[in-house]
C-alpha positions in Angstrom: 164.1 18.0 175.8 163.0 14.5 174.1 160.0 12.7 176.2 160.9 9.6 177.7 159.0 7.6 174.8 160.9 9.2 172.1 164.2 8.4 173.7 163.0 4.8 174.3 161.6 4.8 170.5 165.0 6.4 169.3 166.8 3.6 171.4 164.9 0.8 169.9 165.6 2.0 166.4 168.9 2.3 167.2 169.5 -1.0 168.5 166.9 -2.9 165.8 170.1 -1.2 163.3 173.1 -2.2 164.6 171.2 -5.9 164.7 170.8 -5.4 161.2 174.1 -4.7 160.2 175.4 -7.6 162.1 173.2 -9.9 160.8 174.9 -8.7 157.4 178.3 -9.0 158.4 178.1 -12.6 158.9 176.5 -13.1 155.9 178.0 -16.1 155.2 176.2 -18.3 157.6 172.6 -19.2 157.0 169.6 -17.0 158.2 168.0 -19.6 160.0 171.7 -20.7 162.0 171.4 -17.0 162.7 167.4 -17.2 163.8 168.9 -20.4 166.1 171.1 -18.0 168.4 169.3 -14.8 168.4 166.2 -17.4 169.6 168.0 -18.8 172.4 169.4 -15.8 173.6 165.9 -13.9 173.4 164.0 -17.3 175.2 166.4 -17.1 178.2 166.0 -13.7 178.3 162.1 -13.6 178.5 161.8 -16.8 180.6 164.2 -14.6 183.2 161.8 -11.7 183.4 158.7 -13.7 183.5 159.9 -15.9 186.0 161.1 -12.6 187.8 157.7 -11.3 187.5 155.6 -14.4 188.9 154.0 -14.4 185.5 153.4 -17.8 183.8 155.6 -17.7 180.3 152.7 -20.6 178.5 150.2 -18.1 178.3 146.7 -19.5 177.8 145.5 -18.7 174.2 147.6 -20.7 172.5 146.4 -21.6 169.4 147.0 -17.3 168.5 150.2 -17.5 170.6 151.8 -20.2 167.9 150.6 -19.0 164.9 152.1 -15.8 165.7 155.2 -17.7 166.6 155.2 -19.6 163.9 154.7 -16.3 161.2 156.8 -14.3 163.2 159.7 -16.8 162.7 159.0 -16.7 159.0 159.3 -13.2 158.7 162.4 -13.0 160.4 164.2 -15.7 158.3 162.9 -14.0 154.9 164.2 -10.5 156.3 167.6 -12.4 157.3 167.9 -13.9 154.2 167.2 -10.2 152.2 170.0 -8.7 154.5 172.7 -10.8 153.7 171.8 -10.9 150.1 170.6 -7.6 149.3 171.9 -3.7 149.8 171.1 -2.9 153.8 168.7 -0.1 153.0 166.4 -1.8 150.4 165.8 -4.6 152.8 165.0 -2.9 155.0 162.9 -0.4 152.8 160.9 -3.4 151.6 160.3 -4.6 154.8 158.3 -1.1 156.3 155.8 -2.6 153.5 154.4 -4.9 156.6 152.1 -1.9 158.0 150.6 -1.9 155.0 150.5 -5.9 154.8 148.4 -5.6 158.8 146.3 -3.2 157.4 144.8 -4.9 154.7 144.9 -8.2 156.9 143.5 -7.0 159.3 140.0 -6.8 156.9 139.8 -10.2 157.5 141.4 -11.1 160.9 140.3 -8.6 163.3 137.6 -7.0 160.7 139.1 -3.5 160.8 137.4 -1.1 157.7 139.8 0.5 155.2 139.0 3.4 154.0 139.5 4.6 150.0 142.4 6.8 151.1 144.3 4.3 152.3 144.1 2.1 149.4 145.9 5.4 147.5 148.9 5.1 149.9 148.9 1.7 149.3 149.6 2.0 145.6 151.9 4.7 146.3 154.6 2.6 148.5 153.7 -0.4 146.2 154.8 2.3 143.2 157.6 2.4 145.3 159.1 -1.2 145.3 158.1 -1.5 141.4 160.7 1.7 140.7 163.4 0.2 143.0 163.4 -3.2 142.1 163.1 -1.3 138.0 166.4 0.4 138.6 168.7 -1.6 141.2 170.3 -4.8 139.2 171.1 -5.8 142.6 167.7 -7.1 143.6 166.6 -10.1 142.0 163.0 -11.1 141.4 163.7 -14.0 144.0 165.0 -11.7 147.0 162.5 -9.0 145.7 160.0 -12.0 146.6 161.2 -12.9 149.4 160.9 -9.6 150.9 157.5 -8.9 150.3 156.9 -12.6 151.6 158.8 -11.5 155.4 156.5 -8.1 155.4 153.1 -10.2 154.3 154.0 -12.6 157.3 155.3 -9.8 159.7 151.5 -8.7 159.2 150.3 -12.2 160.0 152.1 -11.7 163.2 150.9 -8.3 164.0 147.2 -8.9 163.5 147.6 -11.9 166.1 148.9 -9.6 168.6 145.8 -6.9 168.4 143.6 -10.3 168.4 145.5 -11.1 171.5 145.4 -7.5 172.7 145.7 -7.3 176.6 144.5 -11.1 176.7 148.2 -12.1 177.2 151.3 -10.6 178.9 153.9 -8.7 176.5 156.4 -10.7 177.5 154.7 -14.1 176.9 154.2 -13.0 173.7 157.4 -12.2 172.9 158.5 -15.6 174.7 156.5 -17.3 172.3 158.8 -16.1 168.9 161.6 -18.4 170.3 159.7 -21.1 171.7 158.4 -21.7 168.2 161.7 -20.6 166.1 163.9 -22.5 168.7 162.9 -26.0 167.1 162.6 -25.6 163.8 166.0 -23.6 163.0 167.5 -26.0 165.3 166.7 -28.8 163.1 167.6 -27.3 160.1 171.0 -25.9 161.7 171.7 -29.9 162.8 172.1 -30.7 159.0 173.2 -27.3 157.5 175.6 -26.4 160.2 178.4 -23.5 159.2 180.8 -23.3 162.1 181.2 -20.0 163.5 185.1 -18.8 164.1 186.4 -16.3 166.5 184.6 -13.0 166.8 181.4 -14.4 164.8 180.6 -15.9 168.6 180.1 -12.7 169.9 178.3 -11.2 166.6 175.6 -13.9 166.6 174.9 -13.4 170.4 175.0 -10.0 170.4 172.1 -9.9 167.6 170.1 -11.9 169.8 171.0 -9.4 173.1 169.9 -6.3 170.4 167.1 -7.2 169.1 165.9 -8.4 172.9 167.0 -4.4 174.0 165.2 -3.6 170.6 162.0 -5.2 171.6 162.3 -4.0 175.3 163.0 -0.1 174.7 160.0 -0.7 171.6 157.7 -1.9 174.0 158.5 0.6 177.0 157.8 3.4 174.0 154.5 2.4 173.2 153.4 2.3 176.9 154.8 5.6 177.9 153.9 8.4 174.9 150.9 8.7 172.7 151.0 6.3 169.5 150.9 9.0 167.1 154.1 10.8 168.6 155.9 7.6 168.2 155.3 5.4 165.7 156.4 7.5 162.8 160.1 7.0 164.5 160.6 3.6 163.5 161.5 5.1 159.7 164.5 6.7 161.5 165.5 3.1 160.9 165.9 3.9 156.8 168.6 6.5 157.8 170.4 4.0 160.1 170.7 2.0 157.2 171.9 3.9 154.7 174.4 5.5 156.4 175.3 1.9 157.7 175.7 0.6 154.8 177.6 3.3 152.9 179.9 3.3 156.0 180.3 -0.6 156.5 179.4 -2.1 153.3 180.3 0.5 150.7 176.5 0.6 149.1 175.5 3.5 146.7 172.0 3.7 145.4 171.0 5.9 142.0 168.8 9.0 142.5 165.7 6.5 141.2 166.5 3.9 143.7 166.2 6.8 146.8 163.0 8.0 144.8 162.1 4.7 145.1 162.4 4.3 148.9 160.9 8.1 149.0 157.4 6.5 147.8 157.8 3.9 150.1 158.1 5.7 153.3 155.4 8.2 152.0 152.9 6.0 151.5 153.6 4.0 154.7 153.7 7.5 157.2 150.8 9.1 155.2 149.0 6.0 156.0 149.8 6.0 159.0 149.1 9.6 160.2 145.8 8.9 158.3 144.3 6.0 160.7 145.9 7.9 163.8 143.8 11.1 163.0 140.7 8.6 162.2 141.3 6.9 165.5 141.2 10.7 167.2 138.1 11.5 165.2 136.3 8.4 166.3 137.5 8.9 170.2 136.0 12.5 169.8 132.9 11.4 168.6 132.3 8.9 171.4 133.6 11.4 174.1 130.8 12.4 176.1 130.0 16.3 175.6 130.6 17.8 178.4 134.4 16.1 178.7 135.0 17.7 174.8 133.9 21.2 176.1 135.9 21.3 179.7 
């Protein structure tokens, strides 16, 4: 039997998949027009549950509350703009580099130490992107860029959440990605416009009513189970996305590339599995003594 947080983790991985292959399939219009619907449907969403909840959706940190809006937003149109223009898998290989991005961030955000092991796995998933991007023709230097540039601001936007920490609601924070997002692709959209037909209505809502369940089930996983039983579930996601994209986009990788993605993922879990036994070593140490020998 699978806890309640693994099934809400499986869920969310799940659901953050099938967003990404439909962000692929309309390929053709622009990440941002994309970013437009997905952030209306996601602020009516989170202004409902707030409101539901008698909780105020402005917050009262603000100035941490936009920025993470504002580098959220830019993570997501880079990873947009690698899905529709790179095989599924890769994109989404490159962008599990944004734990490692928070980490080393987070030096100089939230003053968090790293420790010499860490820097090792580092190198390792860094190894990683050199050997795919050396072997796949179908990555330019440009989208390889890009890429890395969504992961480095995904980390932006994750070390502004732990400097939030419990100072805001979860919801206001999320509320705060289309508040921000909801302007600015809106603007671009107005003079860039590519008019959506038929059943590309329904696509482009229903990645904004995924990644919304996405965020939800994500959430409800984090608050239910242990961290460390968790986490690690999110790279379920890498076999999502090759088996999407074999099935739905015909994509085929060389034994090098999936070496590639190999280091990736093993420098990214043995990192983190190596500050989650560091975090249990430091709660041990600060236990009181009697509680460690009940």
């Amino acid at each position: 039997m699978l806890s309640k947080g693994v099934r809400h983790m499986l869920l969310a991985t799940f659901f953050f998949s099938l967003m990404n292959v439909l962000v692929k399939q309309v390929s053709h219009i622009p990440a941002v027009e994309v970013i437009l619907f997905r952030s209306v449907v996601s602020l009516g969403m989170s202004w409902a549950m707030l409101k539901r909840q008698g909780v105020s959706v402005w917050g009262t940190h603000h100035g941490l509350l936009i920025t993470r809006g504002i580098t959220g937003a830019m993570a997501l149109i880079l990873f947009f703009i690698t899905l529709q223009n790179i095989p599924l898998a890769t994109a989404v290989t490159i962008q599990y580099l944004s734990p490692i991005f928070t980490t080393i961030l987070g030096i100089f955000i939230v003053k968090e130490k790293v420790k010499p092991w860490q820097w090792v796995f580092f190198l390792l998933s860094f190894s990683g992107i050199l050997v795919i991007e050396g072997v796949d023709a179908r990555i330019s230097p440009l989208y390889l860029a890009l890429g890395l540039g969504s992961a480095l601001f995904a980390g932006i936007a994750y070390n502004m959440i732990r400097r939030l920490n419990t100072r805001e609601h979860p919801l206001v924070i999320v509320f705060y990605f289309p508040l921000v997002a909801l302007p600015v692709t809106a603007l671009y959209s107005l003079f860039n416009w590519v008019q959506p037909v038929e059943w590309e209505w329904a696509i482009l809502i229903l990645i904004g009513v995924l990644t919304q369940l996405a965020q939800y089930y994500m959430t409800m996983a984090y608050q239910s189970e242990e961290l460390s039983k968790v986490a690690n579930l999110n790279y379920i996601g890498i076999i999502y996305a090759l088996i999407f994209g074999f099935v739905f986009f015909g994509e085929l990788f060389s034994v090098w590339s999936y070496v590639g993605m190999a280091l990736v993922l093993v420098g990214v879990i043995f990192n983190i599995r190596y500050k989650n036994r560091l975090s249990k070593q430091e709660a041990l140490a600060t236990m009181p003594s009697e509680k460690i020998n009940r």
